[in-house]
C-alpha positions in Angstrom: 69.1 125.2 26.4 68.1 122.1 27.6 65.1 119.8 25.9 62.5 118.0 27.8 62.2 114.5 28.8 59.9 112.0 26.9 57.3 110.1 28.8 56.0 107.6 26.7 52.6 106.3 27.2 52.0 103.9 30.0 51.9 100.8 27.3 54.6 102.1 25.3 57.5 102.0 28.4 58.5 98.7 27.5 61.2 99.1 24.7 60.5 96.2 23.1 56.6 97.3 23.1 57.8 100.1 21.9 59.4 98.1 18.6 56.0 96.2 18.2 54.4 99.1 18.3 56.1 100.8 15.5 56.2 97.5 13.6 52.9 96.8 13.7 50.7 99.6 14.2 51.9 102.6 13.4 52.6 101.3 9.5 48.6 101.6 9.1 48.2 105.3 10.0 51.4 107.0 9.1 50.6 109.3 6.7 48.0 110.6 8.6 50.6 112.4 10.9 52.1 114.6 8.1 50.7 117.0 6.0 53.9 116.9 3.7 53.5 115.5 0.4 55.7 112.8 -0.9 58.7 114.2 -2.8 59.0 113.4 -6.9 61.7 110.4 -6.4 63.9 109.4 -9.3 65.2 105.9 -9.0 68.7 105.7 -9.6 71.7 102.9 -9.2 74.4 103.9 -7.6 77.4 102.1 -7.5 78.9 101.1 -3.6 82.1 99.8 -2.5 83.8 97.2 -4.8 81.6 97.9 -7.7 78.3 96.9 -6.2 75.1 98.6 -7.5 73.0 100.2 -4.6 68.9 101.0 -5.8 68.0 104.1 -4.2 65.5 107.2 -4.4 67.0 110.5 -5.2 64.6 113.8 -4.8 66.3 117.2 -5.3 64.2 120.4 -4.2 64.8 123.9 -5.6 68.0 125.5 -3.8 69.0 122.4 -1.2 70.7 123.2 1.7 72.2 120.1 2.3 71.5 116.2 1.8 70.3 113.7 3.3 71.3 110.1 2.7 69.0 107.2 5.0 68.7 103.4 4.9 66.0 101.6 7.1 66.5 98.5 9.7 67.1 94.8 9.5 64.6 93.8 7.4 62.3 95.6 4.8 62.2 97.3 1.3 62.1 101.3 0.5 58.4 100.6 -0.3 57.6 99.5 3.2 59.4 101.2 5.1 57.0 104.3 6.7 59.5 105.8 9.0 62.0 106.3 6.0 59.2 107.8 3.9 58.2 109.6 6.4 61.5 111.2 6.9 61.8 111.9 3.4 58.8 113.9 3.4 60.0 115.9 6.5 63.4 116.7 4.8 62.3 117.5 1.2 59.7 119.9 2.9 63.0 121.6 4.9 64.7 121.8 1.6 67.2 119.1 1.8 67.8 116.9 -0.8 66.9 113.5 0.1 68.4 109.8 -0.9 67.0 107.1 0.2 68.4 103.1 -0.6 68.0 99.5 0.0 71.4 98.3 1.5 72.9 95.0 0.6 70.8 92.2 0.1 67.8 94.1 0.2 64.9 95.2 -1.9 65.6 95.3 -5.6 69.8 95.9 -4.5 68.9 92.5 -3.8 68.1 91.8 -7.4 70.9 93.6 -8.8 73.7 92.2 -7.3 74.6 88.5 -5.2 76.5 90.4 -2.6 75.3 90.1 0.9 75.5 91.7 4.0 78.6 92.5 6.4 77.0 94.6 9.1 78.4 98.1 8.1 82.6 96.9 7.0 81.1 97.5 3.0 77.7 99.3 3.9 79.6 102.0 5.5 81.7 102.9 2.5 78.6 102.5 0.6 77.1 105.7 2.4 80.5 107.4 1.5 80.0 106.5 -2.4 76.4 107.5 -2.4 77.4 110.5 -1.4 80.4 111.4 -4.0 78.1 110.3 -6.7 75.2 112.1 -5.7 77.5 115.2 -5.2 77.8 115.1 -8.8 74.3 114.7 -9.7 73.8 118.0 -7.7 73.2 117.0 -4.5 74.9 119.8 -2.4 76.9 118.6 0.5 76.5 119.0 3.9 75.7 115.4 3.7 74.4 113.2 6.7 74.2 109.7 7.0 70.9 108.7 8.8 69.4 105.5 9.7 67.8 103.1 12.7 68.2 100.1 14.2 70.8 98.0 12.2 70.8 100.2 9.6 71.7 102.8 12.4 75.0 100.9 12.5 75.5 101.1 9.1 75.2 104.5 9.1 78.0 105.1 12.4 80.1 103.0 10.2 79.5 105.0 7.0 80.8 108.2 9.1 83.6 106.1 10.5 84.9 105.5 7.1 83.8 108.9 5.3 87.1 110.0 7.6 89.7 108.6 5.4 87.3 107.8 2.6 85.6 110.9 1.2 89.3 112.1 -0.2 89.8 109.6 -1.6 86.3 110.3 -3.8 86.7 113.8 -4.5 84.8 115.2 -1.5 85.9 117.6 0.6 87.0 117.1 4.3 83.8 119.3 5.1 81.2 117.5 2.9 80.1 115.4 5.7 78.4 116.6 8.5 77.8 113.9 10.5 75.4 110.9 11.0 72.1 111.0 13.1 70.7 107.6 13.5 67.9 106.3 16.2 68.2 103.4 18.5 71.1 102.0 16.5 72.9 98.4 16.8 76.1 99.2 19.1 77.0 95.7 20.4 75.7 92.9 18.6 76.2 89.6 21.1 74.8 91.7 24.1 71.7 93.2 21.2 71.0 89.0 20.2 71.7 87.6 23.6 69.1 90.2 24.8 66.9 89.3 21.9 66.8 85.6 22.9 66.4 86.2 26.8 62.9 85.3 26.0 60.1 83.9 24.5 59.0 86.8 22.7 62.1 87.9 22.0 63.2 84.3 20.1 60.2 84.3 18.2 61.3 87.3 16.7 64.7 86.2 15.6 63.2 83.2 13.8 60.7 85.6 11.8 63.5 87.8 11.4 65.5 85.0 10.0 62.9 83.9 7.4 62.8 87.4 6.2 66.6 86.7 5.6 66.2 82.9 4.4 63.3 84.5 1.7 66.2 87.3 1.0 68.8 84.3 0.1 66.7 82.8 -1.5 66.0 85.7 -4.0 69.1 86.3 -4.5 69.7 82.5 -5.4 67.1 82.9 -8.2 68.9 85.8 -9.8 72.3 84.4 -8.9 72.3 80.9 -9.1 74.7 78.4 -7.7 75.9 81.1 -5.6 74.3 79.9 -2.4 74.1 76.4 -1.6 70.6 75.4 -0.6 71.2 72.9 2.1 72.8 76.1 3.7 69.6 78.0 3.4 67.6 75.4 5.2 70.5 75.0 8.6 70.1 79.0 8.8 67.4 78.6 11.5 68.2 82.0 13.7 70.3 84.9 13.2 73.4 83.9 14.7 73.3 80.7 11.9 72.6 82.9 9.2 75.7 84.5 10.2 77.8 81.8 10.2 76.5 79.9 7.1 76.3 82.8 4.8 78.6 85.9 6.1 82.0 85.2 8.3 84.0 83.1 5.5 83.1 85.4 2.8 84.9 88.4 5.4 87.6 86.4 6.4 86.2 85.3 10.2 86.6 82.6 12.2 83.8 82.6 13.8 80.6 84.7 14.9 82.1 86.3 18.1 85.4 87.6 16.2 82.6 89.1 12.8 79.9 90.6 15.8 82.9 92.0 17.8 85.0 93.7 14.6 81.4 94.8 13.2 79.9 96.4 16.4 80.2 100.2 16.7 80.6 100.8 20.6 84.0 100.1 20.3 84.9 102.7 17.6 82.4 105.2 19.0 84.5 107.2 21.0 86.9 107.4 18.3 84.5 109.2 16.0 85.7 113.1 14.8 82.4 113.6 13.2 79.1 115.0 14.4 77.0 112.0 15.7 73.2 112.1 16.5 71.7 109.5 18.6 68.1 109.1 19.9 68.3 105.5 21.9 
């Protein structure tokens, strides 16, 4: 059975209007679209790859069917983040069991540990220890790994890895379903170069930067002497971010080589689990 094609509204068939859109507008009605109520979240800590403590939200109904694991985009915070909330709501009402966390670097992981981020290489196998711990906490599996935009790619890495992996952390081969993630990062030179093609489009990679010069910068005050402050200041778009903060600490040699090993169109294809994609 086939599903119908989406028209968009006329001023909604841009996709970068579409972005805007759900940036800026829909943030202030939300919860008027959903008669669910929020699930009774427990924060928890969760510890990632190499030891790194990962905030999240954990919600359990009675008898889950399965779990659902999500992270949000770029930039942000669980508490700002509507469309993660709002796919909470939706999940807990379906009777999964929902986890929802700030990845590296972000909302108050950010405060818990100095490690930063590496575009899905550590963030991946962070889905896959969320997972085996919250397995034991009595989240059933199936498990899915769901996120968007940048996050998106975290969570195609996360299902990369859970292949050799989830063994290794006392899950079975069929804990994990798959991943189901919307308008994720495949290719990120051809996703920036597009970004800075315009205007429009490089004013938004210096905002998005400041969000991530304001991240550094907390983690600086709860790590100090960690990040050198004259590097803080040269970060002054995305790609500089990259190569101030991220490619030594992974072993690159330059931006190219990290955005080329990072980006998921190239292990796509390769993927043996069930993968989810709204673009």
């Amino acid at each position: 059975m086939g599903y119908p094609s989406y028209t968009p509204p006329w001023f909604l068939k841009n996709g970068l209007a579409m972005t805007l859109y759900a940036a800026f507008w829909i943030p202030r009605f939300w919860e008027e679209t959903t008669t669910f109520p929020k699930p009774s979240y427990q924060e928890k800590i969760f510890m990632g790859a190499n030891d790194v403590p990962i905030f999240g939200w954990m919600a359990i109904p009675k008898n889950p069917k399965g779990t659902i694991i999500g992270t949000y985009g770029i930039t942000g915070e669980l508490d700002n983040q509507w469309f993660l909330k709002l796919l909470g709501r939706k999940a807990y009402a379906q009777g999964y069991a929902v986890i929802l966390f700030d990845w590296r670097a972000h909302g108050k992981t950010a405060l818990l540990s100095q490690a930063l981020t590496s575009d899905g290489i550590y963030e991946g196998q962070d889905f896959v220890h969320i997972a085996a711990q919250a397995k034991a906490m009595g989240c059933p599996p199936n498990f899915w790994f769901t996120a968007y935009s940048l996050g998106g790619q975290l969570a195609l890495w996360g299902a990369k890895l859970a292949e050799s992996l989830a063994p290794e952390l006392g899950l079975a081969e069929t804990d994990i379903s798959g991943c189901a993630v919307i308008c994720p990062s495949l290719e990120s030179q051809r996703s920036l170069s597009y970004l800075d093609s315009s205007p429009l489009g490089r004013h938004l990679d210096k905002e998005i930067t400041k969000k991530f010069k304001k991240l550094v910068r907390l983690i600086n005050e709860n790590h100090p002497d960690f990040i050198a402050p004259e590097a803080i200041e040269r970060a002054d778009c995305i790609w500089k971010f990259h190569e101030e903060f991220i490619i030594e600490k992974l072993g690159f040699s330059s931006v190219e080589a990290y955005y080329q090993a990072t980006s998921p169109l190239y292990f796509l294809p390769h993927l043996k689990t069930n993968i989810d994609y709204l673009c």
